[in-house]
PAROTI-412232 format. One record per atom (N, C-alpha, C, O): residue in one letter; z, x, y. Coordinates in steps of 0.05 Angstrom, whole numbers, padded with zeros to 5 digits, always signed. Atoms other than C-alpha are relative to their C-alpha. Example, Ala and Ser with C-alpha at 12.3 -4.5 7.8 and 13.67 -1.06 7.14 Angstrom:
<nodes>
A+00000+00018-00024
A+00156+00246-00090
A+00000+00018+00024
A+00013+00039+00024
S-00001-00016-00024
S+00143+00273-00021
S+00014-00015+00022
S+00018-00005+00044
</nodes>
This chain:
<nodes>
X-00022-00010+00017
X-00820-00105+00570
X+00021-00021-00003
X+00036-00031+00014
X-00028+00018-00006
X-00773-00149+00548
X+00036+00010-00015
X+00042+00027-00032
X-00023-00003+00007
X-00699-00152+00540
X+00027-00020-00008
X+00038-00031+00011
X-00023+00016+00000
X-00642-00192+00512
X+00013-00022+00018
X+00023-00018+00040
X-00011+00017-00025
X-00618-00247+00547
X+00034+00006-00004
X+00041+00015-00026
X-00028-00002+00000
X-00540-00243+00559
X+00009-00028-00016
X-00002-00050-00016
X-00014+00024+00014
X-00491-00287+00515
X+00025-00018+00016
X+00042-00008+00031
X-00009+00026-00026
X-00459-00356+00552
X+00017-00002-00024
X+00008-00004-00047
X-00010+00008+00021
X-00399-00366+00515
X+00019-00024+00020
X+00036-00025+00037
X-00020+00028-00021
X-00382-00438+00536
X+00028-00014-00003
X+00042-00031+00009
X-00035+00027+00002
X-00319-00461+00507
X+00022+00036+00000
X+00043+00038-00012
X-00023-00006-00019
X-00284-00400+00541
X-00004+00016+00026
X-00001+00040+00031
X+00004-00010-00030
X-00300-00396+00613
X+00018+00014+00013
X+00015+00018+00038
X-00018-00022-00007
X-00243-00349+00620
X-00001+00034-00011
X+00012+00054-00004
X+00009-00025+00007
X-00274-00292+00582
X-00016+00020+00018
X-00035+00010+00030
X+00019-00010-00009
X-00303-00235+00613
X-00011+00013-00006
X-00004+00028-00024
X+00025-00012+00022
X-00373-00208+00601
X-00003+00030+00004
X+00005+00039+00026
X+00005-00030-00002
X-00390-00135+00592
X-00022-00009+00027
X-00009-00004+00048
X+00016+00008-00016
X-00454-00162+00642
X+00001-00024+00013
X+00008-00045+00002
X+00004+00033-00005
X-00463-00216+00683
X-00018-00023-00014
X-00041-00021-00021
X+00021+00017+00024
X-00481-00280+00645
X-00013-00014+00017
X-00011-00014+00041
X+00026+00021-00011
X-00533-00328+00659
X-00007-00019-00019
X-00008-00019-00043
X+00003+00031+00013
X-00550-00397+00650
X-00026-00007-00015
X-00050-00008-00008
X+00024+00019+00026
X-00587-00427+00588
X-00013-00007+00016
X-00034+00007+00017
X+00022+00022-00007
X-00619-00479+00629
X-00016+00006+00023
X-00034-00007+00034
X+00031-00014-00020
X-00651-00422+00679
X-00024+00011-00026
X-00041+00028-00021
X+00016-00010+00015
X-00690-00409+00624
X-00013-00025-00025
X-00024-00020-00046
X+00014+00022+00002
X-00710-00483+00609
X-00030+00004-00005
X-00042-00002-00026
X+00035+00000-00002
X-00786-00469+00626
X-00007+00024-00011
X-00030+00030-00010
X+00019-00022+00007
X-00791-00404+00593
X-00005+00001-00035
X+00010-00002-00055
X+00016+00012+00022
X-00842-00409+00540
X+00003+00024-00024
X-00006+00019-00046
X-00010-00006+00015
X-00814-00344+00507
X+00028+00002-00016
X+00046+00018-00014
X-00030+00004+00022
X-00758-00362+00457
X+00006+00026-00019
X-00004+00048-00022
X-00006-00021+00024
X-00725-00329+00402
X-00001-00011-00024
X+00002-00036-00026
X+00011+00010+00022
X-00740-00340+00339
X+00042+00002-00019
X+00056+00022-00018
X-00008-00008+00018
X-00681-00356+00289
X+00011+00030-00004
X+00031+00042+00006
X-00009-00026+00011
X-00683-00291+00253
X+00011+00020+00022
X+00032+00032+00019
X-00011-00015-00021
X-00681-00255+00320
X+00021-00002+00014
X+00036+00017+00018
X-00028+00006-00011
X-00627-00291+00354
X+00019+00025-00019
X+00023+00048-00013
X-00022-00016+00024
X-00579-00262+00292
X-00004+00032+00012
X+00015+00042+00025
X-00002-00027-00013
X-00599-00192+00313
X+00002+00008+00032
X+00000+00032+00039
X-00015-00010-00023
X-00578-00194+00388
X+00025+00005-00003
X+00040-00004-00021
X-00025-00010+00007
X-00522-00162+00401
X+00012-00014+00023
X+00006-00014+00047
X-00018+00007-00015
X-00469-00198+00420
X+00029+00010+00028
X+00047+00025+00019
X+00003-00013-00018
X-00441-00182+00495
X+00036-00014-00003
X+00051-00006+00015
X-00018+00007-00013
X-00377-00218+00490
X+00029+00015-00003
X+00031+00027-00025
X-00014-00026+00010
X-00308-00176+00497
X+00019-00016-00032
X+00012-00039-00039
X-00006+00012+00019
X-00260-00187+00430
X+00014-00028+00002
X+00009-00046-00013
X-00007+00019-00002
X-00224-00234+00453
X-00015-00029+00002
X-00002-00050+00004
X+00005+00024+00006
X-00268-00288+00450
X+00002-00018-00031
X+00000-00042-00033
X-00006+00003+00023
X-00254-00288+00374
X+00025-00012-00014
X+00048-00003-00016
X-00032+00012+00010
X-00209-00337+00340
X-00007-00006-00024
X-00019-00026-00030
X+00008-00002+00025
X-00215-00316+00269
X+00021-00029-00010
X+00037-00038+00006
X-00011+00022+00008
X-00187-00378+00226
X+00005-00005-00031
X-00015-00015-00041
X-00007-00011+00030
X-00157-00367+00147
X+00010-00028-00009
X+00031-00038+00000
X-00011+00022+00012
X-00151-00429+00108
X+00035+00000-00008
X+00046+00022-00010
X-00033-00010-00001
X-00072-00441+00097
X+00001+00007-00039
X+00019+00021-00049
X-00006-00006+00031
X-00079-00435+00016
X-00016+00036+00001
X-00004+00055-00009
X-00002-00026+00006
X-00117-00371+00023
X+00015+00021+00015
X+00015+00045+00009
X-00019-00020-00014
X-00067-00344+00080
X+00021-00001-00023
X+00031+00021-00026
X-00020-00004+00010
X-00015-00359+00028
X-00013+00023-00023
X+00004+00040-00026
X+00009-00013+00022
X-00054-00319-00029
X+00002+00030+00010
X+00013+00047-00003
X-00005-00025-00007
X-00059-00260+00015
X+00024+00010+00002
X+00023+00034-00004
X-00023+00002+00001
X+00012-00262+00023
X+00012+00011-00022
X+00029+00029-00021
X-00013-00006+00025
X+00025-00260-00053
X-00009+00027+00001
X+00007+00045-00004
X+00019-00030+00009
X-00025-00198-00056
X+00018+00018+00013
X+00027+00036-00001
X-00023-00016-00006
X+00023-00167-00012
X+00019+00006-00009
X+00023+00030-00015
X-00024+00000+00025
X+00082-00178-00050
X-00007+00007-00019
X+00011+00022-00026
X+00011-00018+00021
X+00044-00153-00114
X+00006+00022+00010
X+00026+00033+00002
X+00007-00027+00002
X+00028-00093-00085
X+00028+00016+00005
X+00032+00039-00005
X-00017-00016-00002
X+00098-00076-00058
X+00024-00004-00027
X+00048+00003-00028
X-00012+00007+00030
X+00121-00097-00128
X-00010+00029-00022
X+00003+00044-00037
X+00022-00022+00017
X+00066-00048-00161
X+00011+00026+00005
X+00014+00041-00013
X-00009-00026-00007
X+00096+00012-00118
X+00030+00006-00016
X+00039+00024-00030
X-00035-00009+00012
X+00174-00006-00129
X-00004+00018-00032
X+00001+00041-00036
X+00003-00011+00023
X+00155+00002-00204
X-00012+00031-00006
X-00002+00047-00022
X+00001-00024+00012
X+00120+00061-00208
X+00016+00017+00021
X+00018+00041+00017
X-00016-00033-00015
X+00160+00103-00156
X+00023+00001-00018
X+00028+00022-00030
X-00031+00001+00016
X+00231+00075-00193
X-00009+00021-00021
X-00006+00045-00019
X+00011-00021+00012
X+00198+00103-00249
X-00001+00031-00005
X+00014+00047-00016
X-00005-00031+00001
X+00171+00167-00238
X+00022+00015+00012
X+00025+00039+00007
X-00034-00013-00012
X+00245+00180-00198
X+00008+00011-00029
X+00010+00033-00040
X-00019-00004+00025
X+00278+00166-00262
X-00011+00021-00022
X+00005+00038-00032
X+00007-00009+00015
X+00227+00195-00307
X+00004+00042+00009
X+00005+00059-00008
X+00000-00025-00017
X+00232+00265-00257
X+00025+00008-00003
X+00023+00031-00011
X-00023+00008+00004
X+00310+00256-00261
X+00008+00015-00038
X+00025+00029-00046
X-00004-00004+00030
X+00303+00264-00338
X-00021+00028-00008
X-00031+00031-00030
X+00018-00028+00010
X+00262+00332-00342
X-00034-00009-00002
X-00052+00007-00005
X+00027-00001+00002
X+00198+00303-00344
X+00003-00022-00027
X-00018-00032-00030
X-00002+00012+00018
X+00220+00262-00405
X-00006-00038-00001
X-00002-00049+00020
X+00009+00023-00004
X+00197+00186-00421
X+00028-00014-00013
X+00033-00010-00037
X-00033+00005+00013
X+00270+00156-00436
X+00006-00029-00017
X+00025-00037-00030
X+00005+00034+00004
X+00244+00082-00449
X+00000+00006-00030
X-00016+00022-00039
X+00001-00001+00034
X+00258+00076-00526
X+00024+00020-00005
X+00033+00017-00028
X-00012-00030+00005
X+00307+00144-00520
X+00027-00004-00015
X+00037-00027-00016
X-00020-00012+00015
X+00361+00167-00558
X+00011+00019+00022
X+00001+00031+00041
X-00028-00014-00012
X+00432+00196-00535
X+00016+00011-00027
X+00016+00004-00051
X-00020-00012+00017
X+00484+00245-00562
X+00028+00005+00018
X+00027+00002+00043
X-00019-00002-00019
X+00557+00261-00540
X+00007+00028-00004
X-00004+00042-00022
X-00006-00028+00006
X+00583+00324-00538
X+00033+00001+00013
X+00040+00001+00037
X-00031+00008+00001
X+00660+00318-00545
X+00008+00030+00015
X+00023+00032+00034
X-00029-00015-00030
X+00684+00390-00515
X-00014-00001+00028
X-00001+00007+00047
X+00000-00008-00024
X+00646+00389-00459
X-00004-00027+00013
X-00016-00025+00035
X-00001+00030-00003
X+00648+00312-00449
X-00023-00012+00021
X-00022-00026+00042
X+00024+00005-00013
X+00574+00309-00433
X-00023-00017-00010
X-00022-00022-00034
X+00019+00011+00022
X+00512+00272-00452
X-00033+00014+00001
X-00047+00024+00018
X+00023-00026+00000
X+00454+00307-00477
X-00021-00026-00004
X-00011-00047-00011
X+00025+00017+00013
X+00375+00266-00491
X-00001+00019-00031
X+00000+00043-00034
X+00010-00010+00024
X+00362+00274-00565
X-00024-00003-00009
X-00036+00008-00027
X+00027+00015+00022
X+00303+00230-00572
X-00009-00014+00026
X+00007-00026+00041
X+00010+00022-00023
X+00250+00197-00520
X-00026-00003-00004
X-00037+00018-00011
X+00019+00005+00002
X+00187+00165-00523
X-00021+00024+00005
X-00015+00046+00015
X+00023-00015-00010
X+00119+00197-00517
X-00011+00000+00035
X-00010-00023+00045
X+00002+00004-00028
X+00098+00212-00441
X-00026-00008+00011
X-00036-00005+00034
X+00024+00025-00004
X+00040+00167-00451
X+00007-00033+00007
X-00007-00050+00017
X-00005+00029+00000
X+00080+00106-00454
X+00012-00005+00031
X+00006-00027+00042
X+00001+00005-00025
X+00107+00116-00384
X-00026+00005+00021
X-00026+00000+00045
X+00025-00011-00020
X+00036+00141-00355
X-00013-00027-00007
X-00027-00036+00011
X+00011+00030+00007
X+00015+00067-00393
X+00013-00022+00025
X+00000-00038+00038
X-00013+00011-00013
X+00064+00037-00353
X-00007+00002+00035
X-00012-00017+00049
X+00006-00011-00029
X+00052+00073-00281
X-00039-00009+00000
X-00045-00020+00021
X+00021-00005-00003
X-00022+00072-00290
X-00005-00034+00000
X-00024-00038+00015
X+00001+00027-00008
X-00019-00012-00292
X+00015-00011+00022
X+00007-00033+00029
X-00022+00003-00021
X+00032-00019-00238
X-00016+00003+00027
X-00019-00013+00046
X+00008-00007-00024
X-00008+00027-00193
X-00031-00018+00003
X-00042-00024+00024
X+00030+00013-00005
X-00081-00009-00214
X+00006-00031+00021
X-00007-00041+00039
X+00000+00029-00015
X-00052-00075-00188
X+00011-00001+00019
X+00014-00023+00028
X-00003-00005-00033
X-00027-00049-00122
X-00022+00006+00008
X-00029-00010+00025
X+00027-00004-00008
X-00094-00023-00110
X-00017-00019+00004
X-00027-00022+00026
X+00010+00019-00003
X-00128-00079-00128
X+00017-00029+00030
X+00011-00039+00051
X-00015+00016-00037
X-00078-00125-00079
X-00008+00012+00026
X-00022+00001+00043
X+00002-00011-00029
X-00077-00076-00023
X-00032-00004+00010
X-00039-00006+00034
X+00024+00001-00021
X-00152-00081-00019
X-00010-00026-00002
X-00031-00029+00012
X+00001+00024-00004
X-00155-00149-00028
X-00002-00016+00024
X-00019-00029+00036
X-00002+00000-00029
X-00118-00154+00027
X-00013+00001+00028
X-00013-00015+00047
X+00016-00018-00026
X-00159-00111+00075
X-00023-00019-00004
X-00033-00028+00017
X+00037+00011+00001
X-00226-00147+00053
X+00003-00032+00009
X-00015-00047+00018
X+00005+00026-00014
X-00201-00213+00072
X+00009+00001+00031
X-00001-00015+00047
X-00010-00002-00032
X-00161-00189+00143
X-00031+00001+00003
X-00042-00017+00014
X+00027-00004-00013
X-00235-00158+00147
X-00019-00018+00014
X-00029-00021+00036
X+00017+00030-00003
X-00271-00218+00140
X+00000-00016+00017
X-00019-00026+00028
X-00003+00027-00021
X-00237-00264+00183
X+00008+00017+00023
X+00020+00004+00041
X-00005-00020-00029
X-00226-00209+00239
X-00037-00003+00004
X-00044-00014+00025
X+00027+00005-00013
X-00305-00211+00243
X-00013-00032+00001
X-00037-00034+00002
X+00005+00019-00004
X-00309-00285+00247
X-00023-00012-00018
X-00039-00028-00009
X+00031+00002+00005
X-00363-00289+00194
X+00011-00019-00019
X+00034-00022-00025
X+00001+00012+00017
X-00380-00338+00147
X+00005+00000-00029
X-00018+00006-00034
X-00003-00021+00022
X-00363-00318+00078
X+00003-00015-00024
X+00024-00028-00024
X-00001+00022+00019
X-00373-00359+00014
X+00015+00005-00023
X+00011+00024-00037
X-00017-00016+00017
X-00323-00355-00030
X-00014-00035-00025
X-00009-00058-00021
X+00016+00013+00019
X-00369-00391-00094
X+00024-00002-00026
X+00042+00013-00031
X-00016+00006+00016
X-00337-00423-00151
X-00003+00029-00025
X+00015+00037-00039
X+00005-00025+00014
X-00363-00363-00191
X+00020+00020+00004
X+00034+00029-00014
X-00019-00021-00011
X-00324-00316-00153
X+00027-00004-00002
X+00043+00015-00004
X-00022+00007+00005
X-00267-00361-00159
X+00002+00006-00031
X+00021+00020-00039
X-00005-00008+00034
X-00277-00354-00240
X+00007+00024-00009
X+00021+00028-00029
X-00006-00028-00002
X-00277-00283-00230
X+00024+00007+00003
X+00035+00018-00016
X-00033+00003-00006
X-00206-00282-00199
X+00013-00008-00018
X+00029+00007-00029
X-00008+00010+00027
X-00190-00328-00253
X+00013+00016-00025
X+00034+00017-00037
X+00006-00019+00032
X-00210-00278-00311
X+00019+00023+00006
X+00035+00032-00010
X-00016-00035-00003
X-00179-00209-00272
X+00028-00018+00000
X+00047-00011-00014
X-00038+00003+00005
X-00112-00254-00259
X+00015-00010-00023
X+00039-00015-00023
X-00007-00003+00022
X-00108-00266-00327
X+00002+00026-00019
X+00017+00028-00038
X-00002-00030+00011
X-00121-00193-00347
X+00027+00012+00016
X+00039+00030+00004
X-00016-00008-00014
X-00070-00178-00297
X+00034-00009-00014
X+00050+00008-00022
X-00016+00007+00013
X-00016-00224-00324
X+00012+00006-00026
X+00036+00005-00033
X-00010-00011+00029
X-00022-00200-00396
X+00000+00023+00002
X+00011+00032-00018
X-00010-00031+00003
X-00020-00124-00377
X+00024+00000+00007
X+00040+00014-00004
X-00033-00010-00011
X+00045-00132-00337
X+00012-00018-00014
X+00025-00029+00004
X-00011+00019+00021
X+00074-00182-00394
X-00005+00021-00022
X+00012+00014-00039
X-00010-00028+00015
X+00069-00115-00440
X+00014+00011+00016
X+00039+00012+00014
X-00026-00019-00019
X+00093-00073-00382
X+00028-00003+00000
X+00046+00012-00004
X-00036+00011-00004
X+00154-00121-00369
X+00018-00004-00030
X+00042-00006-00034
X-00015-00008+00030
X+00160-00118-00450
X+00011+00026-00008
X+00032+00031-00020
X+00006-00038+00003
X+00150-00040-00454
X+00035+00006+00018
X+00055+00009+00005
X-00020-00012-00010
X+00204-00023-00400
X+00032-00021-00006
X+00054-00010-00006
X-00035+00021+00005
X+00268-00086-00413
X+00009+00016-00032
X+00031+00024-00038
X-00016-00001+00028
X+00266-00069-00489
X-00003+00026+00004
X+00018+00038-00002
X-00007-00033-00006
X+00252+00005-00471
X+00026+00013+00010
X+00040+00030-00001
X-00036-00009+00002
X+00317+00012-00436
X+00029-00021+00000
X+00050-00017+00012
X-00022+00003+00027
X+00359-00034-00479
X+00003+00003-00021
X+00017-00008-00037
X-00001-00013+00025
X+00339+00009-00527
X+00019+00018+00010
X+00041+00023-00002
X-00019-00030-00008
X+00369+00067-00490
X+00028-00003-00002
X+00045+00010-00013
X-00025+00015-00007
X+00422+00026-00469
X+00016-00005-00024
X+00040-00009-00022
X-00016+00019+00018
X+00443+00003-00530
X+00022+00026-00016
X+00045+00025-00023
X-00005-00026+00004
X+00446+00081-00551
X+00023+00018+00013
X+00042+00031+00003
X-00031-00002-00015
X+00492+00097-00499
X+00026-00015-00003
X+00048-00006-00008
X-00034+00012+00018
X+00546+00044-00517
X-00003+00015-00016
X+00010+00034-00009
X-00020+00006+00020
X+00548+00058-00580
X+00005+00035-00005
X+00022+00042-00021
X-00024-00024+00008
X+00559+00137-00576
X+00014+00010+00018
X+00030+00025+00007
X-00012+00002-00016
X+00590+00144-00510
X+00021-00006+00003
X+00024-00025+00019
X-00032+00015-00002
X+00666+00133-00517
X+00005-00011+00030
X-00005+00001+00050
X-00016+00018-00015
X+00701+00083-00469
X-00028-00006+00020
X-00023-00005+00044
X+00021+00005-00020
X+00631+00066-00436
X-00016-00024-00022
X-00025-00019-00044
X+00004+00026+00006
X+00609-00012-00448
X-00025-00004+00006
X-00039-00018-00009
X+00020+00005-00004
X+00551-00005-00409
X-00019+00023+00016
X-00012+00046+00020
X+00014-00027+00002
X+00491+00033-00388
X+00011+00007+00028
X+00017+00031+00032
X-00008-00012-00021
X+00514+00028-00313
X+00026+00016+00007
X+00031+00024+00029
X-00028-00006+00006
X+00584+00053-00334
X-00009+00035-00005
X+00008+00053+00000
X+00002-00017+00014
X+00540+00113-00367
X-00005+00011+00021
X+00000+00035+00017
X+00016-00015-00026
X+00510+00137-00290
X+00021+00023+00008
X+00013+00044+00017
X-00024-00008-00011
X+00585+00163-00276
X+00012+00030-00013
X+00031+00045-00008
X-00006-00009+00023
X+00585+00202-00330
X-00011+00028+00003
X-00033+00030+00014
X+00027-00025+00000
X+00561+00283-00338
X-00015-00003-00022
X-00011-00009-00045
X+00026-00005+00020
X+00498+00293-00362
X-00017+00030-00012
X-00024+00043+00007
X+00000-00030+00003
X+00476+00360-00394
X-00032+00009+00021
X-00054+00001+00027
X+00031-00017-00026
X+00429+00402-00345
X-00031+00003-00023
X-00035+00003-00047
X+00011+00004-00033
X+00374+00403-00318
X+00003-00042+00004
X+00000-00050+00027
X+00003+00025+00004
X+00379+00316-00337
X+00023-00005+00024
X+00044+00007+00025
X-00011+00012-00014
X+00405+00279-00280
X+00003-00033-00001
X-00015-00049+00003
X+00001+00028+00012
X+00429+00214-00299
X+00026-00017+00015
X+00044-00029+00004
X-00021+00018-00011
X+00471+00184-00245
X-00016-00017+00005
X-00006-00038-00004
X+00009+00031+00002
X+00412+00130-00227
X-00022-00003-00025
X-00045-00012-00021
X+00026+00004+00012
X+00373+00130-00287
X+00004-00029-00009
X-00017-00042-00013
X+00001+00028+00002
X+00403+00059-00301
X-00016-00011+00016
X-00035-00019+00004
X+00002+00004-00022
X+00385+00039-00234
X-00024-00009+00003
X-00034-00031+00009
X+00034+00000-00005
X+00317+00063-00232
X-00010-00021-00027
X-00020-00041-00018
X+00013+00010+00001
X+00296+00034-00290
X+00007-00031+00001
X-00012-00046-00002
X+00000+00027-00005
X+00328-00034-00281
X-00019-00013+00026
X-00027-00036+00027
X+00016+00016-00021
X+00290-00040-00212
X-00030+00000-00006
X-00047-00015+00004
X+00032+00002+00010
X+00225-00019-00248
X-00004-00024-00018
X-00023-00038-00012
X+00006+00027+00010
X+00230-00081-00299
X+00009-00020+00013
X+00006-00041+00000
X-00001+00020-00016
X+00249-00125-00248
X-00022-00008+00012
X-00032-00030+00015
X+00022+00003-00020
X+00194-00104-00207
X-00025-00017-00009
X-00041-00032+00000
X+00030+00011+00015
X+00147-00118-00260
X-00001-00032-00002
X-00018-00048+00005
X-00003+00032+00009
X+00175-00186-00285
X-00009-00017+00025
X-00022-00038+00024
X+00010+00023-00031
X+00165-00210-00204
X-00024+00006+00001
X-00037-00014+00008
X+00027-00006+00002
X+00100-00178-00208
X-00019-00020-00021
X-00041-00030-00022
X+00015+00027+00026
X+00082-00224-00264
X-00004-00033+00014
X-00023-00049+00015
X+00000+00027-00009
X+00112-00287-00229
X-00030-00007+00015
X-00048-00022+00009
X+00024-00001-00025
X+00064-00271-00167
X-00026-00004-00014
X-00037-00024-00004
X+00029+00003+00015
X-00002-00269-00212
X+00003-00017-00006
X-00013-00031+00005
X+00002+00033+00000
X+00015-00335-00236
X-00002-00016+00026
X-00018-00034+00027
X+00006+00010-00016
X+00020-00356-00177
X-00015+00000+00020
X-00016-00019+00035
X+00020+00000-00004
X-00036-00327-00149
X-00027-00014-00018
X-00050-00019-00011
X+00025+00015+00012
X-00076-00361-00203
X+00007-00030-00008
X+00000-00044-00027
X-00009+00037-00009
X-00047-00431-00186
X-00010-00005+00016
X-00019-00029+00015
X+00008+00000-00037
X-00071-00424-00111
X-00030+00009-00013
X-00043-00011-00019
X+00029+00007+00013
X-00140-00403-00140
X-00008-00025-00004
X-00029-00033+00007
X+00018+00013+00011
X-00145-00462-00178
X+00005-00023+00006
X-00002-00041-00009
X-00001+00018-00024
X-00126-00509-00126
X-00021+00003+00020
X-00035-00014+00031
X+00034+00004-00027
X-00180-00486-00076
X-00023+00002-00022
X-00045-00009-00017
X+00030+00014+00016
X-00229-00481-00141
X-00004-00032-00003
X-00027-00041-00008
X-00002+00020+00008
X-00209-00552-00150
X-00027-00019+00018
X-00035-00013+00041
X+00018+00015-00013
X-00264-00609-00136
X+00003-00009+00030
X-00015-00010+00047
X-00004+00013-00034
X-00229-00638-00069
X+00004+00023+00015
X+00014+00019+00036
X-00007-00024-00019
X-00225-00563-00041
X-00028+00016+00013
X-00043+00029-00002
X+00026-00021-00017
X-00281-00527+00005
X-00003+00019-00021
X+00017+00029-00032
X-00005-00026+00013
X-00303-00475-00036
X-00019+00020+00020
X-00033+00038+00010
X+00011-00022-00030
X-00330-00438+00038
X+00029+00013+00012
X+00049+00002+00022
X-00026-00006-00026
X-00280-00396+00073
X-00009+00014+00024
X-00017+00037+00026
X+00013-00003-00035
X-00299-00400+00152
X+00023+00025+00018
X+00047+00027+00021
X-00018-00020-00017
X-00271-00348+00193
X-00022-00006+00032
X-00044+00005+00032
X+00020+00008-00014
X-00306-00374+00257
X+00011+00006+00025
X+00034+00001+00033
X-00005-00005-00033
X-00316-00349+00331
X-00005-00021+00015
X-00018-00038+00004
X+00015+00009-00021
X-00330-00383+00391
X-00030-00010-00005
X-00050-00001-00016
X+00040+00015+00000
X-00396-00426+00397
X-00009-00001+00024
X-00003-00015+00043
X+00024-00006-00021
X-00448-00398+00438
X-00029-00021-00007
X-00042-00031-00026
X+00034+00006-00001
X-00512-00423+00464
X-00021+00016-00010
X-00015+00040-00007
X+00010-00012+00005
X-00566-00398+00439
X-00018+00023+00015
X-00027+00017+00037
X-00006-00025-00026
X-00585-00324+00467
X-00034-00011+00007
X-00041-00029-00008
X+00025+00002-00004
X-00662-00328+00495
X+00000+00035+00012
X+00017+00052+00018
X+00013-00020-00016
X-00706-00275+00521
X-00017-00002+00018
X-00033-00021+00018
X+00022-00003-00034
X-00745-00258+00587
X-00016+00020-00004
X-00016+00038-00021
X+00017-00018-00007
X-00796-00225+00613
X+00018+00019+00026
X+00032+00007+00042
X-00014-00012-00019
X-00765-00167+00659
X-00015-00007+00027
X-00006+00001+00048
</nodes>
């Protein structure tokens, strides 16, 4: 019957083994080996810590950006749906205002369709998704120490989506700036003694519309987006630096180097 030989992990003689290990070179004279393919399917005995996963520094910085996307992707659509929740359910980007002199209030007269903010949220949230698991699939990677080829193909790929990426949120960040300095512009001009839209937050608003942050909100949603844009460029700069000819196109996430495992006769 045979069984596994235990794994010698030599460059850290401070690890300890689930079993006691044993030496390669008692097993000099024995004439059954492991083949290759087999080695790969023993299971490795050593505890985690023998693992010193290792992330090239251009793709630790890429993961980085993906982070910042994604908490870019959320600001926008939460600001958003606040504001848009705030306004009855109404899409305000493009909107129209009225005043209402005896009761010195402001009513919505006029607001987009509630497609153009679900256009808006529904790109915001795809490219936090896409980041966040970005993310996860490369921590994954280099947490299991594996080899992992990141092929110039795959780099082209990245390429193509962070260009799809850049021109959706380059409408988005068009859609919501001129969306509410449209509004904006609406409020000066029928709003007595009020210059600007954040001047208009202070102001009553006729019920159920709550409009003390609707400036607010959506200024931090086209912010969000515009930095959301930067980041994708700049995630597809750092791409095309490690696609570049003088750059590895392997990314090693590498454990400890073992001897190779053998097997015995019991």
């Amino acid at each position: 019957m045979l069984e596994p030989a235990l794994l010698i992990c030599e460059s850290a003689p401070n690890v300890h083994l689930k079993e006691p290990a044993l030496r390669a070179d008692s097993f000099a004279n024995d004439p059954l080996l492991v083949s290759d393919r087999r080695r790969d399917l023993i299971v490795r005995t050593c505890e985690p810590g023998t693992m010193t996963p290792k992330i090239p520094f251009l793709l630790l910085l890429e993961i980085g950006v993906y982070v910042s996307s994604f908490v870019c992707g959320i600001v926008t659509a939460a600001s958003l749906t606040i504001t848009q929740g705030n306004f009855g359910g109404l899409c305000v980007l493009y909107g129209t205002v009225s005043y209402n002199s005896p009761t010195e209030s402001i009513s919505v007269t006029g607001s987009s369709a509630p497609s153009l903010c679900t256009f808006v949220l529904a790109i915001s949230v795809s490219v936090a998704i896409y980041c966040i698991l970005a993310t996860f699939y490369w921590i994954y990677t280099s947490c299991l120490g594996e080899v992992n080829s990141r092929e110039r193909v795959s780099m082209n790929l990245t390429l193509g989506l962070s260009g799809v990426f850049q021109f959706l949120l380059l409408v988005t960040g068009c859609v919501v700036t001129i969306g509410q300095g449209s509004l904006c512009d609406s409020v000066t001009d029928v709003v007595p003694k009020v210059t600007s839209c954040k001047e208009a937050e202070n102001r009553t608003w006729d019920k159920p519309i709550t409009g003390t942050q609707f400036y607010t909100g959506l200024h931090t949603a086209g912010t969000a987006v515009w930095v959301n844009f930067f980041f994708w460029m700049l995630i597809c700069v750092l791409v095309l630096i490690q696609r570049g000819p003088s750059s590895s196109h392997t990314v090693k996430g590498s454990r400890t180097r073992h001897r190779p495992s053998r097997i015995r006769n019991r």
